[in-house]
RODO-2510 file (C-alpha; in nm, 4 decimals, decimal comma):
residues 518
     n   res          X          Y          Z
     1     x     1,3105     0,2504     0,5030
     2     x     1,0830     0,4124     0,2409
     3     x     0,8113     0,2667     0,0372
     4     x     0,9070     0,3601    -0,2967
     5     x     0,8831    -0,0267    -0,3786
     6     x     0,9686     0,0521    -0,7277
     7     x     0,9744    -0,3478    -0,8514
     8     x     0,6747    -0,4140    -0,7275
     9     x     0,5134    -0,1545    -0,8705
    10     x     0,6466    -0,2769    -1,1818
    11     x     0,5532    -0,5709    -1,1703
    12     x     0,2046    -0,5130    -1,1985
    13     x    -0,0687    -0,6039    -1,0785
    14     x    -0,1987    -0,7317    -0,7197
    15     x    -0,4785    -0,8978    -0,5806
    16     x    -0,8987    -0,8450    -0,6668
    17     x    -1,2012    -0,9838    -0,5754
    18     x    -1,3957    -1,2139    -0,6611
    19     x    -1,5875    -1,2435    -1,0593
    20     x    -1,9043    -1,2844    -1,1022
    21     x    -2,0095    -1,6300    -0,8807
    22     x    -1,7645    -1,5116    -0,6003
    23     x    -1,8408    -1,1685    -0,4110
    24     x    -2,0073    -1,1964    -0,0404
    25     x    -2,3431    -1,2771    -0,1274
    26     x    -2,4952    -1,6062    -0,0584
    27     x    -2,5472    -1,8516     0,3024
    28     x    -2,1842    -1,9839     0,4430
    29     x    -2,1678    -2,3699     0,4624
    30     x    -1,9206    -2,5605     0,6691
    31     x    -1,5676    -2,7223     0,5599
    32     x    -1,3983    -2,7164     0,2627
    33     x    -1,0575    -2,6157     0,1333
    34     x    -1,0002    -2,2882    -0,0084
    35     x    -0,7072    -2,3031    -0,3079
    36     x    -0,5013    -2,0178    -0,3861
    37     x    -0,2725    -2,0225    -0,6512
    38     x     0,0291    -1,7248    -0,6017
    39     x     0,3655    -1,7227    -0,6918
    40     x     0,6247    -1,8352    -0,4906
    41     x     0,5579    -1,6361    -0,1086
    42     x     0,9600    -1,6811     0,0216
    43     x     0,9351    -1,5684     0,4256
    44     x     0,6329    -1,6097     0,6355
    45     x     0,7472    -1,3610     0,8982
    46     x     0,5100    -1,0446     0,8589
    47     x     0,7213    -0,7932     0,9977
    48     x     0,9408    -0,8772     0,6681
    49     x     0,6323    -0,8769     0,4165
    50     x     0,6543    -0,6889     0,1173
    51     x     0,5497    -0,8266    -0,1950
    52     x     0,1413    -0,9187    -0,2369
    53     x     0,2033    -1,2966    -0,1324
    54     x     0,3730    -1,2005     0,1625
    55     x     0,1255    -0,9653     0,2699
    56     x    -0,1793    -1,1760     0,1698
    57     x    -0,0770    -1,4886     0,3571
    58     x     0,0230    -1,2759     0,6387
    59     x    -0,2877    -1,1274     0,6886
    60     x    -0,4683    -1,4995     0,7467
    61     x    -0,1686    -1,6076     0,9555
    62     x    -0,1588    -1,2845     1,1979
    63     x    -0,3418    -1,0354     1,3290
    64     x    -0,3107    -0,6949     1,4087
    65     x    -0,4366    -0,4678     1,7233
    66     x    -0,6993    -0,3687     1,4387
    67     x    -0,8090    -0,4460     1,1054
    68     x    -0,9920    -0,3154     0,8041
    69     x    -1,3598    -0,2880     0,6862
    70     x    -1,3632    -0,4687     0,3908
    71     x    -1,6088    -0,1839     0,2427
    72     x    -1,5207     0,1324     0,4227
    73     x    -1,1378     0,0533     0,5426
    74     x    -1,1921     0,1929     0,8410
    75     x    -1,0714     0,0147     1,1077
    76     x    -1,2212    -0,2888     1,3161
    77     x    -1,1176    -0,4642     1,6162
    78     x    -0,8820    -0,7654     1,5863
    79     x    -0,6887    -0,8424     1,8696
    80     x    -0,8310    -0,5090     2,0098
    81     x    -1,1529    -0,5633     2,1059
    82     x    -1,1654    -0,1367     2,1447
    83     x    -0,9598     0,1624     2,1927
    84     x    -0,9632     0,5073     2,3035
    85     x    -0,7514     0,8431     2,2043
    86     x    -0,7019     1,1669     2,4641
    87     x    -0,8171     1,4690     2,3556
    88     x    -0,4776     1,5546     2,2057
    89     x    -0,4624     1,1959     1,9658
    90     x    -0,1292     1,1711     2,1491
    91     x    -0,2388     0,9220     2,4122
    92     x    -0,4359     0,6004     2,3271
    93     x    -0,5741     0,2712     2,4611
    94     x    -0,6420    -0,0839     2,3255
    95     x    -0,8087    -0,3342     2,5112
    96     x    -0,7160    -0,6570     2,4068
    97     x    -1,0066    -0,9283     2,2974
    98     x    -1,0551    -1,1452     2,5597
    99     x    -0,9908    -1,5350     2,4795
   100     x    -0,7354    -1,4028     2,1553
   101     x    -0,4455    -1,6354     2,1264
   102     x    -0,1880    -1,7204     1,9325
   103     x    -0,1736    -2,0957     1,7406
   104     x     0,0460    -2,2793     1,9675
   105     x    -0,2634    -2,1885     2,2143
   106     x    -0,0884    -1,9602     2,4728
   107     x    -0,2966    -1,6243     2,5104
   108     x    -0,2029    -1,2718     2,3571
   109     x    -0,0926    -1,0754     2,5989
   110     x     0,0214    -0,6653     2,5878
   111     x     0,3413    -0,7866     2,6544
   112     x     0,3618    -0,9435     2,3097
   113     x     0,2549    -0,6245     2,1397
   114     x     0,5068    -0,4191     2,2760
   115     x     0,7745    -0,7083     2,1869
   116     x     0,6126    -0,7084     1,8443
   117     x     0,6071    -0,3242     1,8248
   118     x     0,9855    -0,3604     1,9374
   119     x     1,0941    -0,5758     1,6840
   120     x     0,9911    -0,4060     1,3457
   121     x     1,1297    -0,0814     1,5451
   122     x     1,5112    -0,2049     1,6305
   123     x     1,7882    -0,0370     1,4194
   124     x     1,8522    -0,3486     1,1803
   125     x     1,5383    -0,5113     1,1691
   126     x     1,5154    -0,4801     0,8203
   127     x     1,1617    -0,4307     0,8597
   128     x     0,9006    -0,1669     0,5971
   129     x     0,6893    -0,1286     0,9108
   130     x     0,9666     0,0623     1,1499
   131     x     0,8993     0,3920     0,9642
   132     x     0,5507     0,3317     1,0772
   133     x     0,6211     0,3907     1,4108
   134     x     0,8313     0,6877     1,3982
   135     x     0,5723     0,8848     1,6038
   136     x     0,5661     0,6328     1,9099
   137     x     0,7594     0,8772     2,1658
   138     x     1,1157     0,7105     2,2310
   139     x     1,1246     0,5694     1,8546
   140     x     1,4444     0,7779     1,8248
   141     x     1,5909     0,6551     2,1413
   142     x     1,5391     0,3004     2,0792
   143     x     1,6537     0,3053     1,7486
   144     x     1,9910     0,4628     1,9326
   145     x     1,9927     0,1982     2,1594
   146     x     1,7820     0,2405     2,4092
   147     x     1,6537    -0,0479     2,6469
   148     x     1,2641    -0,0516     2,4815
   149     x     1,0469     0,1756     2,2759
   150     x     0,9318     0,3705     2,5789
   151     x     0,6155     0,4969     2,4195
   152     x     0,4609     0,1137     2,4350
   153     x     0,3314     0,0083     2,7564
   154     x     0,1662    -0,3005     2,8513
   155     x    -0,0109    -0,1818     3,2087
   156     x    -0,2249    -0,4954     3,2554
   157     x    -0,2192    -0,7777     3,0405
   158     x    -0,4816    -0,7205     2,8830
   159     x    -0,4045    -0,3162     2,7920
   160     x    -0,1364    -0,1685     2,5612
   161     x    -0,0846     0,2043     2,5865
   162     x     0,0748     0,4310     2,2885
   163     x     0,1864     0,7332     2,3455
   164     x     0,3307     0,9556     2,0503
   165     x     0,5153     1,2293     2,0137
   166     x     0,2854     1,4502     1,7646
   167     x    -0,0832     1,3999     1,7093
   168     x    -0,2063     1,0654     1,4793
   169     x    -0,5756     1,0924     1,4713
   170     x    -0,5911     0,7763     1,2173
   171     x    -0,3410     0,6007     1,4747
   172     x    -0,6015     0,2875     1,4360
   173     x    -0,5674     0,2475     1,0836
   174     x    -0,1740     0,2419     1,1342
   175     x    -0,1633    -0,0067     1,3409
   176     x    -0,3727    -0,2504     1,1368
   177     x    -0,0972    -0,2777     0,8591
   178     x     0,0227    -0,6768     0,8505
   179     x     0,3746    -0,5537     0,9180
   180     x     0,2813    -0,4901     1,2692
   181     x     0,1021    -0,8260     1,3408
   182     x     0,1542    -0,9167     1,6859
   183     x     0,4131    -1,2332     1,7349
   184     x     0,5162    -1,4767     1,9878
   185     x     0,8238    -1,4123     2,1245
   186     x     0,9342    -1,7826     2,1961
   187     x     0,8187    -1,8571     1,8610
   188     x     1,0685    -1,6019     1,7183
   189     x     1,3809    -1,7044     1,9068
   190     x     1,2885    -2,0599     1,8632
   191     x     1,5658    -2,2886     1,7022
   192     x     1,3172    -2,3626     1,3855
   193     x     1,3355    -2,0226     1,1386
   194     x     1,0234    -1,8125     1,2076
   195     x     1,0104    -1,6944     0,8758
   196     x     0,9576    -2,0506     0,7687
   197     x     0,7638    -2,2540     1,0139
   198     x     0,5399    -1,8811     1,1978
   199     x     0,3078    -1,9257     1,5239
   200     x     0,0613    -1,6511     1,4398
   201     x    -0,1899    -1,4729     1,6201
   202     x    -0,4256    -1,4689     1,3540
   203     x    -0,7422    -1,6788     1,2565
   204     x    -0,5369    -1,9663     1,0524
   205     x    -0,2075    -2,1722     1,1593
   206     x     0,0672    -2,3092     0,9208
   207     x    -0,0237    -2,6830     0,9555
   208     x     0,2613    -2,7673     0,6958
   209     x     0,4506    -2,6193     0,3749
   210     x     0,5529    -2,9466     0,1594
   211     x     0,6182    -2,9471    -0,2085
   212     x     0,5572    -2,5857    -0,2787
   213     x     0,1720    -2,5831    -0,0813
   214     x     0,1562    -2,3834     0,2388
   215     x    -0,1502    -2,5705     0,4014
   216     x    -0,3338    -2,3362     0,6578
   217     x    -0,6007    -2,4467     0,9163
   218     x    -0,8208    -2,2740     1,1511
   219     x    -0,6560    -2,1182     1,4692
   220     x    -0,7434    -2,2452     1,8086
   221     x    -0,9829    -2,0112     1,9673
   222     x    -1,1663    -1,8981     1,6035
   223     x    -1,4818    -2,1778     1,6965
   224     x    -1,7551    -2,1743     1,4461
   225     x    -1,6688    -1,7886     1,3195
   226     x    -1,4305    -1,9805     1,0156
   227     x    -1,6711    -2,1694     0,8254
   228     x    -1,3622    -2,3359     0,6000
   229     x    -1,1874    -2,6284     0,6928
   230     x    -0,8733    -2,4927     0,5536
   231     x    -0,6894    -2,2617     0,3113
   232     x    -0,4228    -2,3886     0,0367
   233     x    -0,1927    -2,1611    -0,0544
   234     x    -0,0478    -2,3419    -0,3478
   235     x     0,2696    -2,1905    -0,5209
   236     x     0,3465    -2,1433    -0,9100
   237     x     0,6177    -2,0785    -1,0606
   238     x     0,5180    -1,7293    -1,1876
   239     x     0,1986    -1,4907    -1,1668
   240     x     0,0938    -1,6830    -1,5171
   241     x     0,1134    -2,0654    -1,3765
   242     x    -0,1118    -1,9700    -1,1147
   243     x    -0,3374    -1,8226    -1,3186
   244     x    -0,3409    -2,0887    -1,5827
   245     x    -0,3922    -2,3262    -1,2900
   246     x    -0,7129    -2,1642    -1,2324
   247     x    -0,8603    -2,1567    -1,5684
   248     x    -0,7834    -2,5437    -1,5169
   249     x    -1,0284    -2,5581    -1,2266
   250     x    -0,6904    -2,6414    -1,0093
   251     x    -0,7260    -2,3096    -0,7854
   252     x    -1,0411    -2,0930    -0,6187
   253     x    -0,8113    -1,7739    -0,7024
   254     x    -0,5645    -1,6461    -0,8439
   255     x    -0,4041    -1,3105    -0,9777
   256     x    -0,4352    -1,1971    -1,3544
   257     x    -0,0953    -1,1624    -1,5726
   258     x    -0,1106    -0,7906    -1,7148
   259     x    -0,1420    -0,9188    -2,0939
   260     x    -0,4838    -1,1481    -1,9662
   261     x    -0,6835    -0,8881    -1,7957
   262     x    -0,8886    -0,8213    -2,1203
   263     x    -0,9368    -1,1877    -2,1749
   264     x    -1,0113    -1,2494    -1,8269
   265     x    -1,2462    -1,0150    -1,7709
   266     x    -1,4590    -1,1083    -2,1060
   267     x    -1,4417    -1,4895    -1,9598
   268     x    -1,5043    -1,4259    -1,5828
   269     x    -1,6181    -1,0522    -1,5962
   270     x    -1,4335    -0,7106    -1,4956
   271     x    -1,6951    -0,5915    -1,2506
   272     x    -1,4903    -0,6805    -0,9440
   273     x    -1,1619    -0,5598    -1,0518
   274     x    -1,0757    -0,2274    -0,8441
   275     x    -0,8683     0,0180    -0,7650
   276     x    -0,5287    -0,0339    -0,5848
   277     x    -0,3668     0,1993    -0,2703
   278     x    -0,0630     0,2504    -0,5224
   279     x     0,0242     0,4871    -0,8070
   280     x     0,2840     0,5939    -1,0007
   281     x     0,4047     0,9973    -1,0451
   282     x     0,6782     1,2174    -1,2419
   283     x     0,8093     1,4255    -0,9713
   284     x     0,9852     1,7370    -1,0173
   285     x     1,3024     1,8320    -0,8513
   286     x     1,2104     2,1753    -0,7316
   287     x     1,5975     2,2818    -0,6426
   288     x     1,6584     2,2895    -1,0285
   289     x     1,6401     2,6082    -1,2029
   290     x     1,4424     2,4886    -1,4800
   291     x     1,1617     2,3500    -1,2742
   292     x     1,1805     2,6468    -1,0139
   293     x     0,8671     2,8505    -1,1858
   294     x     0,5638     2,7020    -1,1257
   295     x     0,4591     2,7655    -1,5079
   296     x     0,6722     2,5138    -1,6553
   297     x     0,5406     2,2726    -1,4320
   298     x     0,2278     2,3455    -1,5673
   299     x     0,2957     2,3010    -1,8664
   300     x     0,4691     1,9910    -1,8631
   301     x     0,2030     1,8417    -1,7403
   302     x    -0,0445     1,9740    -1,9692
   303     x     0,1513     1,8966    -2,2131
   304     x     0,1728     1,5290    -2,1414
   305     x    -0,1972     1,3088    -2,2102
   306     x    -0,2017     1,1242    -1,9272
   307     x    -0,5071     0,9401    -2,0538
   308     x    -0,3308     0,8181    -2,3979
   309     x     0,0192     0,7509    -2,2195
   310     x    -0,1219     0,5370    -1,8955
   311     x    -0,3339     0,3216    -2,2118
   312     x    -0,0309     0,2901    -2,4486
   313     x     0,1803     0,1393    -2,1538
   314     x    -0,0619    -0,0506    -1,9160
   315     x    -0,3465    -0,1678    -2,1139
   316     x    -0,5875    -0,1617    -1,8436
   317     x    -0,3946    -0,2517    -1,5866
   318     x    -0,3760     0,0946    -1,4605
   319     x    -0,6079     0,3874    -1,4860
   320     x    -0,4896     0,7931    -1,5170
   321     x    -0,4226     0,8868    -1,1426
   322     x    -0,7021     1,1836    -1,0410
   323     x    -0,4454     1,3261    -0,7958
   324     x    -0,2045     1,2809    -0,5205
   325     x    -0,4952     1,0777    -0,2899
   326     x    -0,6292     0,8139    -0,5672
   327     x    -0,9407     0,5743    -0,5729
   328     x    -1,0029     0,3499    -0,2672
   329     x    -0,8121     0,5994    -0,0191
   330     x    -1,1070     0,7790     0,2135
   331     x    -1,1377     1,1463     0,0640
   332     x    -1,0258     1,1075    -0,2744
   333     x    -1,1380     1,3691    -0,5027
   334     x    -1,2187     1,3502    -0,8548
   335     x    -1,0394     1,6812    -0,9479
   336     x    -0,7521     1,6238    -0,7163
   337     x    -0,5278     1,8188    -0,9913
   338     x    -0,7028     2,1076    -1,1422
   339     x    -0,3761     2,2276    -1,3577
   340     x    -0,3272     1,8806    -1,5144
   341     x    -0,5922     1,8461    -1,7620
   342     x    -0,4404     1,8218    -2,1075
   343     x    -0,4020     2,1451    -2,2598
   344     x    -0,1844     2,1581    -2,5806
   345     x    -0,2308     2,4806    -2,6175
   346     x    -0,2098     2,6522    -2,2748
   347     x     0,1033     2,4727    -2,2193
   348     x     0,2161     2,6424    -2,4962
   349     x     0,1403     2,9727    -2,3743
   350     x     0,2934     2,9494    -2,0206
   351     x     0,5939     2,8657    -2,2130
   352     x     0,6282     3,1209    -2,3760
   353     x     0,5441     3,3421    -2,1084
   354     x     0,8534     3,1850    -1,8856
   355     x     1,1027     3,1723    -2,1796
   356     x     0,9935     3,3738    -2,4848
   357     x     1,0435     3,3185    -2,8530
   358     x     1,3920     3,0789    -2,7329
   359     x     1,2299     2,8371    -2,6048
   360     x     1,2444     2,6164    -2,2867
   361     x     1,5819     2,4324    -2,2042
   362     x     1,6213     2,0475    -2,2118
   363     x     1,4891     1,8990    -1,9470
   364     x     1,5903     1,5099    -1,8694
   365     x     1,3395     1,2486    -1,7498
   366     x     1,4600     1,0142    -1,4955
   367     x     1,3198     0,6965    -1,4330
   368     x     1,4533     0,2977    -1,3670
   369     x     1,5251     0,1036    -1,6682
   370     x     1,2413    -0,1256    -1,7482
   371     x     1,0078    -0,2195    -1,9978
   372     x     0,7295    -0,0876    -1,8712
   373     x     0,9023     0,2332    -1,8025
   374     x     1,1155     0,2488    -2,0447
   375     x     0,7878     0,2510    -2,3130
   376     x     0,6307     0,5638    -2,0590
   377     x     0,9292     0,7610    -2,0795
   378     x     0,9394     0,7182    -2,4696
   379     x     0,5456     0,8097    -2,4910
   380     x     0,5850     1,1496    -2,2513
   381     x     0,9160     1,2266    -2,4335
   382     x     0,6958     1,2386    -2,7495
   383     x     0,4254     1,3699    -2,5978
   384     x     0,6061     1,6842    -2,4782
   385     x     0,8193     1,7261    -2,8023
   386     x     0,4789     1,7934    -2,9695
   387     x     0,4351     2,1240    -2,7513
   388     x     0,7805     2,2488    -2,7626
   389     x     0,9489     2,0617    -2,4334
   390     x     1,2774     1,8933    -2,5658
   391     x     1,3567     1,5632    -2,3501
   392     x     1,6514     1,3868    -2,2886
   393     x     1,5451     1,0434    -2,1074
   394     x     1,8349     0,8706    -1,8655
   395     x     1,7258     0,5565    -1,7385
   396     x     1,8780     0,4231    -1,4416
   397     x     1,9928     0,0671    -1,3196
   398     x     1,7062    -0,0878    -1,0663
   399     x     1,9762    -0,1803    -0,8547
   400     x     2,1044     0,2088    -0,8234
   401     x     1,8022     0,4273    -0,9368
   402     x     1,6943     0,4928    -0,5638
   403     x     2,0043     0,5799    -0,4745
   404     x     2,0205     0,8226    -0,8044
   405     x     1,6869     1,0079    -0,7409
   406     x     1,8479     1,0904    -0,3416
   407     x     2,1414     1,2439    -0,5017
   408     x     2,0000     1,5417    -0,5883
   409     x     2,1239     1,5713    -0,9754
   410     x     1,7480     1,3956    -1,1201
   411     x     1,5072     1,6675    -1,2383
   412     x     1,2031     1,4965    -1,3565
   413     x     1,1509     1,1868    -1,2022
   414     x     0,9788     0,8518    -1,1656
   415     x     0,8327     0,8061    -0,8471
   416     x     0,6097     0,5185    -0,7137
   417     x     0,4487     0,5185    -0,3756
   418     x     0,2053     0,3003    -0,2397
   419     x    -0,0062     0,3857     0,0686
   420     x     0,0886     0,1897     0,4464
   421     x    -0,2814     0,2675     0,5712
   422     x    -0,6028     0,3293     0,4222
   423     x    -0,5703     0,7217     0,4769
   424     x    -0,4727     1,0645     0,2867
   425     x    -0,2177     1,0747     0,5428
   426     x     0,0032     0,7668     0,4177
   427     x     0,0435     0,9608     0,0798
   428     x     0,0140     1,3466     0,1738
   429     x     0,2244     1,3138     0,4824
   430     x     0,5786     1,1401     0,3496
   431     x     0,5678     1,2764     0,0335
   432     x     0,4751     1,6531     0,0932
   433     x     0,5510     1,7561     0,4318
   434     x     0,8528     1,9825     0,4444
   435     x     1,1607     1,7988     0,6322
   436     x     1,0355     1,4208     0,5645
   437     x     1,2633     1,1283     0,4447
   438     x     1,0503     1,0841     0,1911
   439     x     1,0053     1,4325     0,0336
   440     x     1,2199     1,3868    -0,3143
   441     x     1,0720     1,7071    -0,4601
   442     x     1,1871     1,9336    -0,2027
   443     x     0,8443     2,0556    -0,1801
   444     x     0,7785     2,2816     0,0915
   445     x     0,4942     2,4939     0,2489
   446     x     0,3933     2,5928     0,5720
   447     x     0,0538     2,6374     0,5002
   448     x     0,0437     2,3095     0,3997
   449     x     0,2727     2,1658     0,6773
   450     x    -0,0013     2,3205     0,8923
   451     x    -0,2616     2,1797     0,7147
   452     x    -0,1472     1,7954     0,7198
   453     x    -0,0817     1,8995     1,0998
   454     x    -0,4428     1,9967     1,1659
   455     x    -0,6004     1,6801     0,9742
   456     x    -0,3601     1,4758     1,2341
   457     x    -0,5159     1,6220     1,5556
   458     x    -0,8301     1,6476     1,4161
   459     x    -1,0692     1,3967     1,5735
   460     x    -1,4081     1,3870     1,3528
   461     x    -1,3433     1,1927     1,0474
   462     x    -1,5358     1,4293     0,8241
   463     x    -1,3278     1,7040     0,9109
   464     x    -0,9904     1,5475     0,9054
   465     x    -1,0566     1,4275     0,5534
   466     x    -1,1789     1,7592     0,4645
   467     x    -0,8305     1,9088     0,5618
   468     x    -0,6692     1,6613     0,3650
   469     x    -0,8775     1,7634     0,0483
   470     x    -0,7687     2,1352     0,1226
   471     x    -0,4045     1,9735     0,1539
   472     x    -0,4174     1,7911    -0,1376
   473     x    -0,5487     2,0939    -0,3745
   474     x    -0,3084     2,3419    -0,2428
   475     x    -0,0318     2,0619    -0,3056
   476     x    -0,1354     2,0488    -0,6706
   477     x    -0,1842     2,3949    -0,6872
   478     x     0,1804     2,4229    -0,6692
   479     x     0,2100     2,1130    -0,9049
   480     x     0,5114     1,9114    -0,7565
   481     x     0,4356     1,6605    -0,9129
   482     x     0,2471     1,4678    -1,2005
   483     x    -0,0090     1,2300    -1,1204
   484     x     0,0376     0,9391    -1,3839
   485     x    -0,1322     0,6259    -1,3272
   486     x    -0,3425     0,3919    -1,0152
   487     x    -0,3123     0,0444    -1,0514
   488     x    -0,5552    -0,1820    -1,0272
   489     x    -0,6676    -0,5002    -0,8528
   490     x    -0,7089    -0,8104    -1,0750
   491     x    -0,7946    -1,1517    -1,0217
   492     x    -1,0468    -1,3906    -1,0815
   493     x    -1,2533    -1,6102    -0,8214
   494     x    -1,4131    -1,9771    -0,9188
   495     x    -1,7803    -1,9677    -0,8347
   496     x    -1,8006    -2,1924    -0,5656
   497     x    -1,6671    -1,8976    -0,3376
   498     x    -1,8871    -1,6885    -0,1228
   499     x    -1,7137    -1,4307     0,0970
   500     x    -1,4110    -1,3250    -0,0625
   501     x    -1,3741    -0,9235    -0,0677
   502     x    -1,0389    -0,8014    -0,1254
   503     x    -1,0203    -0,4181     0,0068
   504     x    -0,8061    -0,1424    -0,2196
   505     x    -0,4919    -0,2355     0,0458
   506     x    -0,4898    -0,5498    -0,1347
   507     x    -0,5450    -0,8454     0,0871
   508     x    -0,8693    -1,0326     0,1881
   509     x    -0,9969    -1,2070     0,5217
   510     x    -1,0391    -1,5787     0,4455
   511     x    -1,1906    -1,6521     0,7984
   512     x    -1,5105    -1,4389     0,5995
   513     x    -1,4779    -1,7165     0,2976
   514     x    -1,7193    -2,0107     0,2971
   515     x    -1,7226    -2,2642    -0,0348
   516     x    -2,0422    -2,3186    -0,2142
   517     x    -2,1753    -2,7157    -0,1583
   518     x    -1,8879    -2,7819     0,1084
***
């Protein structure tokens, strides 16, 4: 199943940290409730999470083998206490934390990571996390039926061995994503739904979800490193009840709408908002003959001002999109795209190099019919008219637009992508390597097939990123694609919370949350 997520993306705009009064600065003090106001979350089960409530509750209600640096994103132990590749990143080790257990009290064992692993693999499972493991050697097997994903092993209880079928040198940060928290199996073939009444593995328990509040308190085990007595998630109606709710004082935190972010941010403050793991691109179908040249790439995207477009439509919600690897990803480069700089003029003059005194042909812009995409598509169309490019837009049912842009008939396209893991290699990998699922340009390169290869057997962080870059520029060299917007991470934070850092993946650690005066 691929990430394109294209309603969520849409729908604009996930989680931030805290305003000014929130942040992690100041002493933790014991107790207290923390309140979050969301909209409604729908299933608990985190091998199923997709939209931001789904993910954020999962992440206090499960854990992972690893987790995330709130600062860096690199990744942590959670249930791992440590781990080990081979030589070859092929072959690695996690030691499980000794005392971890799950919130009916029974201890984690390997066994439950492989069943875990399992589950979001099985044909069927319905699950965004199964394409995560497509490396784990017998994923294909399994998947066709095989008796268990043979690449899992649980040697000892307290030791789970991967092994994978092509080098994953940022294997750790995969295996941190909520969709691969580690369950109980006797919780999960229980009579009572998991997906509504979860026993997690993480640092919080579901103590009981009545009249629309899921109320969350610390996990057995967790001892004095929780310093709040509980978490309320409370659910609204919409992302605007919630937030109204907390500019009543009736929640800690709660997401912006997109037409508040300029009034929030004058009454709390804008210096927490940050970047978000997800962007939006035009791709270009590069089997068409009037996108095969290079050139005309070039100059439709110079012709298009990014800068004036992503304002128009978002209103700082989203920024202009660097590149292919945007802000909060390790390795993102400021000049990610040196040929999309907006260039009236030169785009003028590769057109008429390509096509002469005529004139290019129509080209039609694809993208799902929606608002918010409905007013981009208008802007570029305009945009491009000014420099010659006629545009015929063809918007596209939600429901059927994914299935449109596989066809093979789109020719410049909306495409939105948000990364699994905090790496170059959940963006650059799916969407540029020749032969993936996820490849709707057709792009392909063997240099840089052998350049994403490299970064993924390359051990030393500095270097693998450093491939990436090289990937990433050579990509754009052959511009595939046009980098459009990053959204952005929005929300406010009451003052009386110390702790709260949301990373750019979008979710925060509440065990790290302590309440001012509780």
């Amino acid at each position: 199943m691929r990430r394109l997520l294209w309603m969520v993306l849409l729908a604009v705009v996930v989680v931030g940290p805290a305003s000014p009064g929130g942040g992690d600065g100041g002493a933790r003090s014991g107790g207290g409730t923390l309140r979050i106001g969301v909209a409604p979350v729908g299933s608990l089960d985190p091998a199923q999470a997709r939209s931001i409530e789904q993910v954020l509750v999962a992440a206090q209600l499960f854990d992972s083998l690893t987790g995330y640096d709130p600062t860096t994103l690199e990744p942590v132990p959670a249930l791992a206490a440590g781990w080990e590749a081979a030589p070859d990143q092929r072959r690695w080790t996690f030691r499980l934390r000794p005392g971890a257990v799950f919130a009916n009290g029974r201890a984690v064992t390997s066994a439950d990571v492989k069943y875990s692993f399992e589950r979001v693999a099985r044909r069927g499972s319905g699950s965004p996390g199964a394409e995560l493991l497509q490396a784990v050697s017998g994923y294909g097997a399994f998947r066709n039926g095989a008796p268990d994903l043979a690449g899992v092993t649980a040697p000892s209880p307290d030791v789970v061995k991967i092994a994978l079928d092509q080098p994953m040198a940022v294997l750790a940060s995969v295996v941190a994503s909520p969709v691969l928290s580690v369950v109980a199996k006797e919780a999960v073939e229980a009579e009572v739904p998991f997906a509504e009444a979860p026993v997690g593995s993480g640092p919080f328990r579901l103590v009981s979800a009545e009249e629309g509040v899921l109320s969350l308190a610390p996990s057995p085990g967790v001892g004095a490193a929780v310093a709040l007595a509980g978490v309320d998630v409370i659910q609204y109606a919409d992302l605007r009840a919630a937030y109204v709710a907390f500019t009543r004082g009736q929640v800690d935190w709660a997401r912006v709408p997109p037409d508040e972010v300029e009034t929030a941010a004058r009454r709390y403050g804008d210096g927490a908002f940050r970047p978000f793991v997800a962007e939006l691109f035009f791709g270009f179908n590069l089997r068409s003959p009037k996108l095969g040249d290079a050139r005309v790439r070039e100059a439709i995207v110079r012709g298009i001002d990014r800068r004036a477009v992503v304002a128009a439509v978002y209103h700082g919600t989203a920024t202009p999109a660097a590149g292919i690897v945007v802000d909060g990803l390790p390795g993102a480069q400021a000049d990610g795209c040196a040929r999309c700089g907006h260039d009236p003029e030169r785009s003028r003059q590769l057109l008429a190099e390509v096509f002469g005194p005529g004139g290019p042909p129509e080209v039609t812009l694809d993208y799902d019919a929606d608002g918010t995409q409905e007013a981009m598509a208008r802007v570029v169309q305009a945009s491009l008219a000014s420099v010659g490019i006629p545009v015929t837009l063809r918007p596209t049912s939600p429901q059927t637009y994914d299935r449109h842009i596989l066809s093979g008939d789109q020719e410049v396209f909306r495409l939105g992508w948000i990364a699994a893991y905090p790496s170059p290699d959940a963006v650059l990998w799916p969407l540029f390597r020749s032969g993936s699922v996820d490849n709707l340009t057709g792009f392909a390169e063997p240099a840089v097939d052998d350049l994403l290869s490299a970064a993924r057997s390359e051990a030393d962080p500095a270097r693998r990123t450093a491939l990436y870059q090289e990937a990433e520029r050579a990509i754009m060299d052959a511009v595939p694609v046009i980098p459009m917007a990053q959204l952005q991470l929005q929300s406010v934070v009451s003052r009386r919370v110390r702790g709260l850092i949301v990373t750019s993946m979008g979710t925060f650690d509440a065990a790290a949350v302590s309440l001012a005066g509780a």
